[in-house]
C-alpha positions as semicolon CSV with decimal commas, in nm:
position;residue;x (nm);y (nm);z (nm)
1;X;-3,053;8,346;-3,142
2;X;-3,360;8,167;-3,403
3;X;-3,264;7,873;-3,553
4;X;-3,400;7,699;-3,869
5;X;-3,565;7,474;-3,647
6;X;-3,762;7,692;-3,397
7;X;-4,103;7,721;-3,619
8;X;-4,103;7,338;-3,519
9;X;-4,085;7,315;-3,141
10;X;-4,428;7,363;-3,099
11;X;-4,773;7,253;-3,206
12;X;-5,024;7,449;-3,400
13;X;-5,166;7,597;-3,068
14;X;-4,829;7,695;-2,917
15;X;-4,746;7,380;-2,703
16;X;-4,397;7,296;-2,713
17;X;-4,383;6,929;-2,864
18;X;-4,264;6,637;-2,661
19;X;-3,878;6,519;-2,697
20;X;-4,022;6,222;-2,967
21;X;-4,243;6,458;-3,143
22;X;-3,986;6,701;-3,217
23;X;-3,723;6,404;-3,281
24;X;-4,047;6,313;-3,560
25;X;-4,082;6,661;-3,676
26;X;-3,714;6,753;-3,749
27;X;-3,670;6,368;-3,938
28;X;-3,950;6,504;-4,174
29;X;-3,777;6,828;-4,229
30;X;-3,461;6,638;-4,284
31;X;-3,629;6,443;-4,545
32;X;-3,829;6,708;-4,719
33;X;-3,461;6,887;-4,780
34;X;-3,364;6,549;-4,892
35;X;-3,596;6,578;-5,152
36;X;-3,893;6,366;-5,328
37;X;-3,707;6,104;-5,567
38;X;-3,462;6,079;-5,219
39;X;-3,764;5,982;-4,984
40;X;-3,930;5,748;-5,270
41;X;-3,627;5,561;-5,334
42;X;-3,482;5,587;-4,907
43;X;-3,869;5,430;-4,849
44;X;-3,847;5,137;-5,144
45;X;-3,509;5,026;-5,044
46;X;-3,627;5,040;-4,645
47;X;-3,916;4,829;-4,768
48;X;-3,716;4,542;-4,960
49;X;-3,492;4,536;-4,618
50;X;-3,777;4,456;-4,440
51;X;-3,887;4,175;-4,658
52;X;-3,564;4,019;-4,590
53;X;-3,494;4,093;-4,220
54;X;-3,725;3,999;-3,939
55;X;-3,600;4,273;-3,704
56;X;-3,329;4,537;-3,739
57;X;-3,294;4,890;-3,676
58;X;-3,324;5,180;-3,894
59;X;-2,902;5,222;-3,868
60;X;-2,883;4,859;-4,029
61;X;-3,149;4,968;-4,317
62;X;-2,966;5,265;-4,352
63;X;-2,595;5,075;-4,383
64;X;-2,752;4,806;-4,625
65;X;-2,911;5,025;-4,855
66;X;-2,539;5,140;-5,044
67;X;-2,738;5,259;-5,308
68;X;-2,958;5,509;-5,183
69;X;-2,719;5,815;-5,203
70;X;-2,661;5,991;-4,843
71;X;-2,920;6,230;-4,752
72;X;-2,798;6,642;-4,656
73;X;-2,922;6,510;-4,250
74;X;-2,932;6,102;-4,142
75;X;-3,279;6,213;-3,996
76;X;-3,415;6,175;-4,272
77;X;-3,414;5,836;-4,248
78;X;-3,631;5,812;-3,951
79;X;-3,896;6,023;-4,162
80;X;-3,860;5,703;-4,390
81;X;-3,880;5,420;-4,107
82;X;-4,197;5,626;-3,948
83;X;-4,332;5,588;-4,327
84;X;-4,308;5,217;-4,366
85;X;-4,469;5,184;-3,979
86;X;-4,763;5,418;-4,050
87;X;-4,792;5,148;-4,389
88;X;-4,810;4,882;-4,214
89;X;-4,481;4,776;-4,286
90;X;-4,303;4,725;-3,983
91;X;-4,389;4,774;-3,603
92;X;-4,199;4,818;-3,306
93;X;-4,044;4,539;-3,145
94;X;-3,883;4,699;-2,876
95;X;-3,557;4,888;-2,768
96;X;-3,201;4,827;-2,848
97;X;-2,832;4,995;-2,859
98;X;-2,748;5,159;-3,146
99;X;-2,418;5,035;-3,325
100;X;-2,296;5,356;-3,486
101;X;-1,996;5,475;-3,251
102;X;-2,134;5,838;-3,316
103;X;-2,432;5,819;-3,117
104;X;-2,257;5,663;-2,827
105;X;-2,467;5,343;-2,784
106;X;-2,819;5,568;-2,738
107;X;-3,136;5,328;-2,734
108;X;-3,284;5,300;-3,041
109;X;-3,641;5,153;-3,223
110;X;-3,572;4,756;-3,286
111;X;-3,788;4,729;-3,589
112;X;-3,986;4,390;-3,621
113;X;-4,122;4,368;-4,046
114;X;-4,450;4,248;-4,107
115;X;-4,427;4,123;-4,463
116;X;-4,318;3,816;-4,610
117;X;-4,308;3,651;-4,240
């Protein structure tokens, strides 16, 4: 059976990504179904979070930011955290546990900001 998904497995020669490259490529289709004014306002409410918070994870951008509406897929918000790193915004800082009891404690990006610091 094709899913949605398949035409993003694999790389414009036919190699099929890695684990983190698909994980990158299905957060930006998440976000391009969230939609433009979604990602602009998801990416300038990530971006004030940072100024304030030395580290943190995506999941604590994500719960702090009650007034970006919820996007369609919670992908999307890595597609917004790989944004603000590939700005300059923030870098990684390491691994932690995730907090959310629906991903079961997986290890997650600790986020370290590099503005206003």
């Amino acid at each position: 059976m094709k899913h949605a998904y398949d035409e993003h497995t694999q790389d414009l020669f036919g190699k099929p990504l890695t684990g983190l490259e698909l994980g990158h490529a299905m957060a930006k289709v998440a976000a391009d179904h969230a939609g433009n004014k979604w990602k602009n306002l998801a990416y300038e409410s990530f971006v004030e979070y940072a100024k304030h918070h030395r580290e943190f994870t995506t999941e604590q951008a994500r719960g702090a930011c009650l007034h970006v509406p919820p996007p369609p897929d919670k992908r999307a918000w890595g597609q917004v955290a790989l944004r603000a790193r590939k700005s300059n915004i923030i870098e990684s800082a390491g691994w932690t546990r995730a907090e959310s009891k629906s991903v079961h404690g997986m290890v997650i990006t600790l986020w370290r900001s590099k503005i206003n610091h």
